[in-house]
N, C-alpha and C positions, 0 to 999 in steps of 0.2 A: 517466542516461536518465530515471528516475525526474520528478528536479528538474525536466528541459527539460521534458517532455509536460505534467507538471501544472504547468508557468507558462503554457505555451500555452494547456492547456486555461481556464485560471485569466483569462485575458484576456477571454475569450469568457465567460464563466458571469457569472450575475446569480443573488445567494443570495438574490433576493426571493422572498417562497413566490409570489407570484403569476405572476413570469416565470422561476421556477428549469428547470422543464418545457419552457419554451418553448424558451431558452436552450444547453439540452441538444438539442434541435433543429436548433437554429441552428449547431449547432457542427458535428452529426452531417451535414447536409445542405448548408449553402451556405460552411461556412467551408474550405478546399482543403486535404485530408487529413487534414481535422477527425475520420472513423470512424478513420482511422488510428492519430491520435495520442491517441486515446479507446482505443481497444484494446490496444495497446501497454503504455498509460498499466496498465490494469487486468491485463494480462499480467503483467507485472514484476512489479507488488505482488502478484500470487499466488505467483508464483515467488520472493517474497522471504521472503514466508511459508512455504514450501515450505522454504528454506533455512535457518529459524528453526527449526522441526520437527524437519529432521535432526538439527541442533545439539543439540535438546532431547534428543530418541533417543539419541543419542550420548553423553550425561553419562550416560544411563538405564544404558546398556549399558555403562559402564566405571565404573558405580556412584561418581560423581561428587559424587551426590547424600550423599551420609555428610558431605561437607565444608558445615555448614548457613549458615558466612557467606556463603558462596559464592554454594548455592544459592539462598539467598535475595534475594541480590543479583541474579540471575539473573531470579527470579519477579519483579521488581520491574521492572527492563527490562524483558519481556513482557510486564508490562501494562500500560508506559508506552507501548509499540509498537504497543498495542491501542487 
């Protein structure tokens, strides 16, 4: 879901600073379920963060953290995700 919304949205965007604004416009307004696929698009990746969280919570609480190749292999994925 992820992939589709952000290639859609990706057709329609210009990363020029001067029409990036404009662009985000254009998508939210005349492109056809352009706010949809923009909402969507930012829904997921909160919810996907959301889901990285618990994971995190999860090693917290079954004290995971003692194993440090792990964990730090772990720390390294989330700031690559970042």
């Amino acid at each position: 879901l992820q992939i589709m919304t952000g290639f859609f949205l990706a057709i329609h965007y210009t990363a020029n600073i001067d029409l990036a604004f404009s662009s985000v416009i254009h998508i939210m307004r005349d492109v056809p379920y352009g706010w949809t696929m923009q909402n969507t698009h930012a829904i997921s990746a909160s919810l996907f963060f959301i889901c990285i969280y618990i994971h995190i919570a999860r090693g917290l609480y079954y004290g995971l953290y003692l194993n440090k190749e792990v964990w730090l292999s772990g720390t390294a994925l989330l700031i690559t995700l970042m």
